[in-house]
C-alpha positions in Angstrom: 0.0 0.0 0.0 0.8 3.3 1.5 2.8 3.4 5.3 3.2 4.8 6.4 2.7 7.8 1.0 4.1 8.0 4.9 4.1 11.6 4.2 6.8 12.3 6.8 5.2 10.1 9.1 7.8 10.2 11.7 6.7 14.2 12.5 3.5 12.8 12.3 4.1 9.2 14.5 0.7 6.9 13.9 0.2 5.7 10.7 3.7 6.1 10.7 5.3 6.6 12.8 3.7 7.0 12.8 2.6 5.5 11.0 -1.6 5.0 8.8 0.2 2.6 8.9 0.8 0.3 5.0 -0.1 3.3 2.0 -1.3 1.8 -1.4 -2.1 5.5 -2.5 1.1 5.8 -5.0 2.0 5.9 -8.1 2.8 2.0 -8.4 4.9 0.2 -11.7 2.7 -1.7 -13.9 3.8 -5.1 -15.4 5.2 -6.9 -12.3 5.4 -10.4 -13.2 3.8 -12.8 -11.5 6.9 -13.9 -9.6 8.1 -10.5 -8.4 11.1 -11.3 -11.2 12.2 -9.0 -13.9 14.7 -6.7 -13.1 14.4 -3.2 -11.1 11.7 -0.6 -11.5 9.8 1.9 -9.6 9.8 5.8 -8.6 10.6 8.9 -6.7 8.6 11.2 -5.2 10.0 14.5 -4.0 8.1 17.9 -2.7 7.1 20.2 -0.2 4.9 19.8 2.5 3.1 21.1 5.8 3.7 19.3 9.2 3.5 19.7 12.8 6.3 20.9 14.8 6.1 17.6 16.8 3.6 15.0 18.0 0.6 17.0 19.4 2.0 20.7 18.4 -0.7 23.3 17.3 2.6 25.2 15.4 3.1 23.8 11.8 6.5 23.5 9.8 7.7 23.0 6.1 9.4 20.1 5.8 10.1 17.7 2.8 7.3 14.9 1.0 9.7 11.9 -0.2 8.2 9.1 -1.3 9.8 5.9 -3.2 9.0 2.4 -4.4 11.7 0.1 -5.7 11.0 -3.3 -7.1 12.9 -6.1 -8.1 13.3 -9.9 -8.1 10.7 -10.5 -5.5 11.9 -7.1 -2.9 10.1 -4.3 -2.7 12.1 -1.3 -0.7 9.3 1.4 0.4 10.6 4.8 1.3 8.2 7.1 3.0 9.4 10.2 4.8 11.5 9.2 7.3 9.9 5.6 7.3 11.2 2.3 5.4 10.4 -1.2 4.9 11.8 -3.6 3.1 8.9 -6.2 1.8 10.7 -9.5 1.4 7.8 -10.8 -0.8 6.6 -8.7 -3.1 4.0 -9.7 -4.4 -0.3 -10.4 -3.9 -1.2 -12.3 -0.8 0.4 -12.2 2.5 3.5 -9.6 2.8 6.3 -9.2 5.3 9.4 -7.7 6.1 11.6 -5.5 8.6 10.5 -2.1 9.5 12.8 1.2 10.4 11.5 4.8 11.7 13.7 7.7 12.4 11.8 10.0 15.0 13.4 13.4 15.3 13.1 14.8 19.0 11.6 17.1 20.4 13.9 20.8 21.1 13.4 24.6 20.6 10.2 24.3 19.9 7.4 27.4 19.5 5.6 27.1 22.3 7.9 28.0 25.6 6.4 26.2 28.1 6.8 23.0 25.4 10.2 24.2 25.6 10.8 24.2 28.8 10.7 20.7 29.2 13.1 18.4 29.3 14.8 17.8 25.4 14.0 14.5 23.8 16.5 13.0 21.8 15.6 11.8 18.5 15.4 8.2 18.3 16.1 4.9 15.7 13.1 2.7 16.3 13.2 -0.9 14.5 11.0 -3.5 14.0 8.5 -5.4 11.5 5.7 -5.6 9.7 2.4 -8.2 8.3 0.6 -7.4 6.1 -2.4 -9.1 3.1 -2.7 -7.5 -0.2 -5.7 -8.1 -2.5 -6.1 -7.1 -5.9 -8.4 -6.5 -8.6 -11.5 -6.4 -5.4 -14.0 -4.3 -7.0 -12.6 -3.8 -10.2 -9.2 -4.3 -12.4 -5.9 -2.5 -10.9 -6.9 -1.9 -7.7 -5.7 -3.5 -4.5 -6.9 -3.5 -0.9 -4.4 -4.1 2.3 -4.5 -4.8 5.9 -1.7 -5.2 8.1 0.2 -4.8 11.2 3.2 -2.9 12.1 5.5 -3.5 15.6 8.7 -1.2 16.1 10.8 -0.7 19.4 13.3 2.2 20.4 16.4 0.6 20.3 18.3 4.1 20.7 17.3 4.3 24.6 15.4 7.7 24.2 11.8 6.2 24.9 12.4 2.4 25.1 8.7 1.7 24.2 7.4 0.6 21.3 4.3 1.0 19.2 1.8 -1.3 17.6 0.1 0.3 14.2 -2.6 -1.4 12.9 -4.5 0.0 9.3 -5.7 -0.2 6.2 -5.8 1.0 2.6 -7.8 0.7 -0.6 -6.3 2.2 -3.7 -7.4 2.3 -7.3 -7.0 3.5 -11.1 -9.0 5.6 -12.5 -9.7 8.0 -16.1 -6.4 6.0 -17.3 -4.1 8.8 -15.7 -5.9 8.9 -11.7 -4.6 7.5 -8.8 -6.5 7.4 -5.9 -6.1 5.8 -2.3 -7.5 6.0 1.1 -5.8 4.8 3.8 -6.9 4.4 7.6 -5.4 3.1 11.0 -4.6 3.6 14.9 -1.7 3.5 16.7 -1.4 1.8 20.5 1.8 3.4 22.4 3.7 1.6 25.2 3.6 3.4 28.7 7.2 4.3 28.4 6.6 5.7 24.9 3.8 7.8 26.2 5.7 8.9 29.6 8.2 10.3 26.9 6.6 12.0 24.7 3.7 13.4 27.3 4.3 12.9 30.7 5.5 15.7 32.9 7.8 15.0 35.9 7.6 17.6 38.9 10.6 19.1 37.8 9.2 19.9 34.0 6.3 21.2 35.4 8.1 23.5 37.8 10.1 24.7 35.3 7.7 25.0 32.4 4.4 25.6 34.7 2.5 23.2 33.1 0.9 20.4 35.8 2.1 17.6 36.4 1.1 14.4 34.4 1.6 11.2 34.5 0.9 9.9 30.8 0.0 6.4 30.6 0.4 4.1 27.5 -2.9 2.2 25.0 -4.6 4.3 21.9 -2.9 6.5 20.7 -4.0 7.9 17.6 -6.9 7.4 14.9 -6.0 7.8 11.4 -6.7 8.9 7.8 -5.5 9.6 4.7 -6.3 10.5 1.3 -4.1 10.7 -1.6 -4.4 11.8 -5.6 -1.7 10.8 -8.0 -2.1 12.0 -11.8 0.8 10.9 -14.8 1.7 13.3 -17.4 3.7 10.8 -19.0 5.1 6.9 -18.6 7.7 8.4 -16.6 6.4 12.1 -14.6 3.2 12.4 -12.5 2.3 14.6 -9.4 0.7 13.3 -6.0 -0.8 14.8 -3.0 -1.8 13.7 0.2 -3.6 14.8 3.2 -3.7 13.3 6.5 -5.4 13.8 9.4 -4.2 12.4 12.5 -6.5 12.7 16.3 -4.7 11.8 18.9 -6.4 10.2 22.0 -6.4 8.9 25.4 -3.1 10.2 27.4 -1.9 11.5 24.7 -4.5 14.0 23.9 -5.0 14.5 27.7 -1.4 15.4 28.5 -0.9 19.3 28.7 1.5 19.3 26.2 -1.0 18.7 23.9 -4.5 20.0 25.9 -2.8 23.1 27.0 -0.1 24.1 24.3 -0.9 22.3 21.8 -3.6 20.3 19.8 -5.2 16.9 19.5 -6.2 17.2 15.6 -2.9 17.0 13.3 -2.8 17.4 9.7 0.1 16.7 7.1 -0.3 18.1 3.8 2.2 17.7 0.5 2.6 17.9 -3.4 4.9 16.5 -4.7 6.5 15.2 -8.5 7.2 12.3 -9.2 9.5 10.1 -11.4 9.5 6.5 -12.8 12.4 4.5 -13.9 
């Protein structure tokens, strides 16, 4: 599918992290054989885009919309943002592979009391996902996936882990149309959601926000929409918007109740390339 586009889904942890978690919405190769053989194909995606300053921020940022499939002899590499996975078999029916997610941290930031808190290191998180693929559901070219994503801190900034589970129908149409819809939650570890929104006594003296103490489960709901066009065989554009609602703790936590918000939305356009 998608994730986790994954827009930069790593300012925008879910889907993709955060993940939204599997995106079909792209600008796929045709003429795959059967076998995932056949040499290397697939595309880039570059452009701007609009992005939350971190997870639960009101403030938004310009930051960059990559995007990048690459196929061959039965691998599929899947580039999204700050996001990758490597699908070991690429092909229809049940999918699999290692996962990786860089997630920037969280420093000098808009809002001062935010900034006031301790800084959080930016962090390499690892892990794996499962997914199904069916095609040709409700008509020819299309293709329908549901999966599961698992990936763990392994850099020590929030050793938790998150669990992403979604969704994502995609399809051709008018010859030149791509479009895709893509939907998922995200479940946080308690050590994940400490990190990102708890406040100790001592960031809440020094930022005056109150104390919280932010405990793990849902974290988000989300879902995407994306619209691909080709000019040619080989250029095309794509955009995507997302909207991300953050729940539980995490939409409780004052970092996000009181400086920040619970509704986050990505937005990018970007060109794209086949080879």
């Amino acid at each position: 599918m998608q994730q986790h586009f994954v827009s930069f889904r790593s300012l925008l942890p879910a889907l993709a992290g955060g993940a939204m978690l599997f995106p079909v919405a792209t600008l796929a190769q045709d003429g795959q054989s059967e076998d995932g053989g056949g040499g290397v194909s697939g595309f880039i995606a570059l452009g701007p885009a609009l992005s939350p300053e971190y997870e639960g921020a009101s403030d938004y940022e310009a930051v960059p919309l990559i995007i990048s499939r690459i196929e061959g002899y039965g691998l599929g590499l899947e580039i999204d943002g700050l996001d990758a996975r490597l699908n070991l078999r690429n092909r229809p029916g049940l999918q699999f592979g290692p996962s990786f997610t860089y997630r920037p941290g969280r420093d000098d930031v808009s809002s001062n009391a935010v900034d006031r808190l301790s800084e959080i290191d930016d962090a390499i998180e690892l892990g794996g996902f499962l997914r199904y693929q069916f095609v040709e559901v409700l008509r020819p070219q299309d293709e329908l996936e549901l999966g599961i994503e698992v990936l763990a801190d392994v850099t020590g900034t929030h050793e938790g882990l998150t669990v992403g589970l979604g969704g994502g129908y995609a399809t051709f149409f008018a010859q030149r149309w791509r479009f895709g819809f893509d939907a998922g939650v995200t479940f946080a570890s308690d050590d994940y959601a400490e990190t990102y929104f708890g406040i100790d006594a001592a960031d809440s003296a020094r930022s005056g926000l109150s104390a919280f103490d932010a405990e793990g489960g849902l974290k988000d709901v989300v879902a995407e929409i994306s619209l691909g066009y080709a000019f040619s065989e080989r250029w095309g554009v794509v955009g995507r918007l997302e909207y991300t609602r953050l729940v539980g703790d995490a939409a409780d936590s004052p970092v996000v109740d009181d400086e920040g918000s619970p509704d986050q939305v990505f937005a990018g356009l970007a060109i794209s390339f086949s080879f």
